[in-house]
C-alpha positions, 0 to 999 in steps of 0.5 A, a space after each residue: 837711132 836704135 830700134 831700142 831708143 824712144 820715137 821722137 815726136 814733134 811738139 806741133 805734131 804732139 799738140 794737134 793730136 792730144 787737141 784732136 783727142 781731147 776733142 774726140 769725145 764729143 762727134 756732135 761738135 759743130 767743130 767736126 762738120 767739116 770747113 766746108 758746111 761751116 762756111 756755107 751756114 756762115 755764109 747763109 747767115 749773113 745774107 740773112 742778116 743783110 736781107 732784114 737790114 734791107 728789108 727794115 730800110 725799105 720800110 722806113 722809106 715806105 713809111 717816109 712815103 707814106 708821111 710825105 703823100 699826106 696819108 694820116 696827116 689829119 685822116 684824109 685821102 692819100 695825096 697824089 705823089 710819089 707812092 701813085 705813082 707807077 714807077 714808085 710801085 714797080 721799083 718797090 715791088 722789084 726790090 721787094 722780089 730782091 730781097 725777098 729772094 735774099 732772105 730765101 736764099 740765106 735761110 736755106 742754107 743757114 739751115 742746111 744739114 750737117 750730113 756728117 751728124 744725126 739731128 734731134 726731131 727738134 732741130 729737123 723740125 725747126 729747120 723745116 719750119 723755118 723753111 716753110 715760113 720763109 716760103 709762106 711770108 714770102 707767098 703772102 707778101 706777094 699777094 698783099 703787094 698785088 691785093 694792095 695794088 687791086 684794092 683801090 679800085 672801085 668796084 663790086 670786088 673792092 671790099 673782098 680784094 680788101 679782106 683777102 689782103 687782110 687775111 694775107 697781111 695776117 699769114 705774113 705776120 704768123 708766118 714771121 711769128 712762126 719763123 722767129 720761135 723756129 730759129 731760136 730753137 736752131 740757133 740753141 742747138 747750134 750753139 750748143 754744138 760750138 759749143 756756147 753756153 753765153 749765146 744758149 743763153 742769149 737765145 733763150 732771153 731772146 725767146 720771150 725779150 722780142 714778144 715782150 717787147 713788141 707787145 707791151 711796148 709797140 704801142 709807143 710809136 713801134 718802139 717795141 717792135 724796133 727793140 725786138 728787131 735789134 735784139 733779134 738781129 744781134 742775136 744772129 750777129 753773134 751766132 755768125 761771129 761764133 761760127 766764124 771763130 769756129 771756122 778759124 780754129 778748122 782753118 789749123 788743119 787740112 780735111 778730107 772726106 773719107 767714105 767709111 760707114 759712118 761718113 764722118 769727117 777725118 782730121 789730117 795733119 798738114 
């Protein structure tokens, strides 16, 4: 080839570039945080979801429980059976630890930092309040489970050990109250960043379709709080599958972190 003649290009070198440069615009792109942040939110995400499977599961086995011992069959005492009995309430408090920890585990890094991008106030305060009403629901279960456990004694301490779990129940369901409107405002903001104009809007339903429909319709036999969880739960459901689709598209190219002064991720062709 002369030093006169044009270069000549790959058509697969061509197309990754003018993809990159079509991209270039826009930095906040989740696509631009790097495989490696992705995968973990994707990763977290899904214990998430896993952690409120279960946790639906062990309430309607409570619930079963519940039915079975006689407890409101016709108003009466709890029977003696299987939830008096000290095994029932180890194992439950055992798996309640478990996924307890699952749903912690899932959030926190659900909500890690992309430490290659700038965030709004927003979002660093939904993630923090996503975080610290993790925390709270977590403290305030723990205290309902052993208030619950104290509570049936008799006693002058009875009727105090009943209102602090009152008050404790109460701190769950602000706590969880607080941690849904958080992570609608974050998963906006992430699907803004994929970007997602469907699953925007999808969040946004989501924001006033579960309060509506744990309010208004509760009172058909918690009907309503299930519609709430199921639309809830797919919400997230989607924002996992985008996360992986946008993994999918990272998994094109080979990534390295470089150390300039911005500390963004460069893109590399294999």
């Amino acid at each position: 080839m002369n030093d006169a003649d044009p270069p000549i290009h790959d058509d697969q070198d061509t197309f990754h570039v003018e993809h990159h440069d079509a991209r270039a615009h826009d930095a906040s792109m989740l696509f631009f945080a790097g495989p490696h942040h992705v995968g973990r939110i994707a990763i977290g995400l899904r214990a998430v979801l896993w952690a409120i499977m279960l946790q639906f599961v062990m309430v309607m086995i409570l619930w079963g429980v519940l039915v079975s011992s006689g407890q409101g069959a016709a108003g009466g005492p709890m029977q003696s059976g299987l939830l008096a009995s000290d095994l029932f309430i180890v194992i439950a408090a055992i798996l309640s630890v478990a996924v307890n920890a699952l749903a912690l585990w899932g959030w926190w890094r659900f909500t890690e930092p992309d430490p290659a991008h700038t965030e709004g106030s927003s979002v660093g305060d939904a993630r923090w309040l996503i975080r610290a009403s993790v925390v709270a629901s977590i403290v305030c279960d723990a205290c309902v489970n052993v208030l619950g456990a104290l509570a049936p004694a008799k006693g002058p301490l009875a009727p105090l050990l009943l209102l602090l779990m009152v008050v404790a129940a109460l701190g769950t369901l602000g706590a969880f109250t607080t941690r849904f409107f958080a992570s609608i405002v974050y998963v906006r903001r992430l699907a803004a960043r994929i970007p997602d104009p469907q699953l925007e809007r999808r969040a946004q339903m989501a924001m006033w379709a579960c309060p509506l429909a744990a309010v208004f319709a509760g009172w058909m036999c918690g009907i309503g709080l299930l519609i709430a969880l199921v639309i809830y739960f797919n919400l997230l459901e989607q924002v996992r599958r985008a996360l992986l689709g946008v993994r999918a598209q990272q998994a094109e190219y080979d990534w390295e972190m470089v150390e300039p002064d911005d500390g963004a991720d460069v893109l590399q062709r294999g």
